[in-house]
C-alpha positions in Angstrom: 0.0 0.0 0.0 2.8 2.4 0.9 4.4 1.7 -2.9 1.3 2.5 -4.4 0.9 5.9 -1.9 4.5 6.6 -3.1 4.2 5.8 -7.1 0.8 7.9 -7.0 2.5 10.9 -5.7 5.7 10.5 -7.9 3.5 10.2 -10.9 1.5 13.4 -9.8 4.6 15.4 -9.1 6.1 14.3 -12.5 3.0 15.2 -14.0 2.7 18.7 -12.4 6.5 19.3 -13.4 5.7 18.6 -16.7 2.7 21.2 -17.4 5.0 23.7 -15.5 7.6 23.3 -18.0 5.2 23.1 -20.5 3.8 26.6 -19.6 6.9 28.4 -18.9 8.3 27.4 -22.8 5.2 29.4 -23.6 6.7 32.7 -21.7 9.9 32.2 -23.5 9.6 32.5 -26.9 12.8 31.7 -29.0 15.4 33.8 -28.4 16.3 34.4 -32.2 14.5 35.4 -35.2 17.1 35.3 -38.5 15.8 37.1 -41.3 17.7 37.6 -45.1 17.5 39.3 -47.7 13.8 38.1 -49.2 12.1 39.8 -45.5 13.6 43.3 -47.3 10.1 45.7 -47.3 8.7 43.6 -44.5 7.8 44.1 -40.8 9.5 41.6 -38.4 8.0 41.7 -35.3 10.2 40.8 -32.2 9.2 40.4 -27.9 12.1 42.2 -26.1 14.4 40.5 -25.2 14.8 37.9 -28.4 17.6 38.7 -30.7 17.2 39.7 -34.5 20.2 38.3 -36.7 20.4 39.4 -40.5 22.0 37.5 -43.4 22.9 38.9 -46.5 25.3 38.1 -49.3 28.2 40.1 -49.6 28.2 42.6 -52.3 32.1 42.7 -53.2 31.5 40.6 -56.6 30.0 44.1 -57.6 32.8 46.1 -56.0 30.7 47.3 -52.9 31.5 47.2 -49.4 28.8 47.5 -46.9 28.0 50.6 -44.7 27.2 50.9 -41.3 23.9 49.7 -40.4 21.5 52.5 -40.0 18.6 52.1 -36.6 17.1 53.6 -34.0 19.9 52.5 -31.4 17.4 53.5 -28.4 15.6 50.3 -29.2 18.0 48.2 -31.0 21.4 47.8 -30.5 23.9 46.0 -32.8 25.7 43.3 -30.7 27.7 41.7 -33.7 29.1 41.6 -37.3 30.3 38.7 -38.7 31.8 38.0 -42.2 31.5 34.7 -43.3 33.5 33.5 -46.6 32.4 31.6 -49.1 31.3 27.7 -48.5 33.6 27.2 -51.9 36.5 29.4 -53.3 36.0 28.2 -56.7 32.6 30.1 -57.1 33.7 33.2 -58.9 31.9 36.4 -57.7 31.1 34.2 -54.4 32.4 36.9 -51.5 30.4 35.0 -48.8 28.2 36.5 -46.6 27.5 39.3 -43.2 25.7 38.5 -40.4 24.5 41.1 -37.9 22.7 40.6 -34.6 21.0 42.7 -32.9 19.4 43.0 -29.4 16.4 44.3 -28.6 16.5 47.1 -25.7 12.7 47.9 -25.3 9.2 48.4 -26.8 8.7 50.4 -30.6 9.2 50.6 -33.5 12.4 51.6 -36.0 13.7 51.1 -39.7 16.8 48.8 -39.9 18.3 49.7 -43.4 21.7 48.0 -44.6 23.5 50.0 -47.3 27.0 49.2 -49.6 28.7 51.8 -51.6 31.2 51.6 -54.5 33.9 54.0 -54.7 32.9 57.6 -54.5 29.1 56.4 -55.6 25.9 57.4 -53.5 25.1 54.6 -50.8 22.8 52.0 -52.5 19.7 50.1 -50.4 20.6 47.0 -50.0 17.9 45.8 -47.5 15.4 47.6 -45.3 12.6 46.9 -42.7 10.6 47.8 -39.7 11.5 46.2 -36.6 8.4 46.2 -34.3 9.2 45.1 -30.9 6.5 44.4 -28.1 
């Protein structure tokens, strides 16, 4: 009788521990939301606290370079750049691809816009949203 007292009440506290887990996944909501270039014109929507990262390919096969990312920094701010070289060297024109994550630092609303230039040229749009964060 006491085994059966004892397996009742592990089961229950098993049970219970699971639906607690169960509804605290629901309060964290993945910590990362990766976006490339096909989301450019869209609106991403982000909870503080997750992290936006952006992938694009590297314009260098056309001679540009990219520009500084332009944001509202009182909302977002950019936590990393990372250049990432090509999977395979023998792809001509292939000059890989940056990565930039951002964190979000509270509530609103701003336009993330990623630029290159060539030379002397005029900055050219290379991707832009709105980053709405809740």
């Amino acid at each position: 009788m006491k085994s059966k007292t004892l397996l009742t009440l592990a089961t229950i506290a098993v049970f219970t521990g699971t639906l607690t887990s169960c509804k605290k996944g629901q309060n964290n909501p993945d910590l990362s939301v990766k976006i490339n270039g096909l989301d450019s014109g869209k609106t991403v929507t982000l909870i503080n606290g997750q992290t936006l990262e952006l992938t694009l390919g590297n314009p260098g096969d056309g001679g540009y370079t990219f520009n500084p990312p332009q944001y509202d920094s009182t909302i977002l701010k950019l936590t990393d750049h990372i250049r990432i070289p090509p999977v395979n060297s023998a792809n001509i024109g292939d000059f890989g691809k940056d990565t930039w994550r951002f964190s979000t630092l509270k509530p609103g609303s701003a336009t993330l816009t990623i630029t290159a230039t060539r030379g002397h040229e005029n900055p050219v749009a290379m991707f832009t949203d709105t980053v709405v964060i809740k």
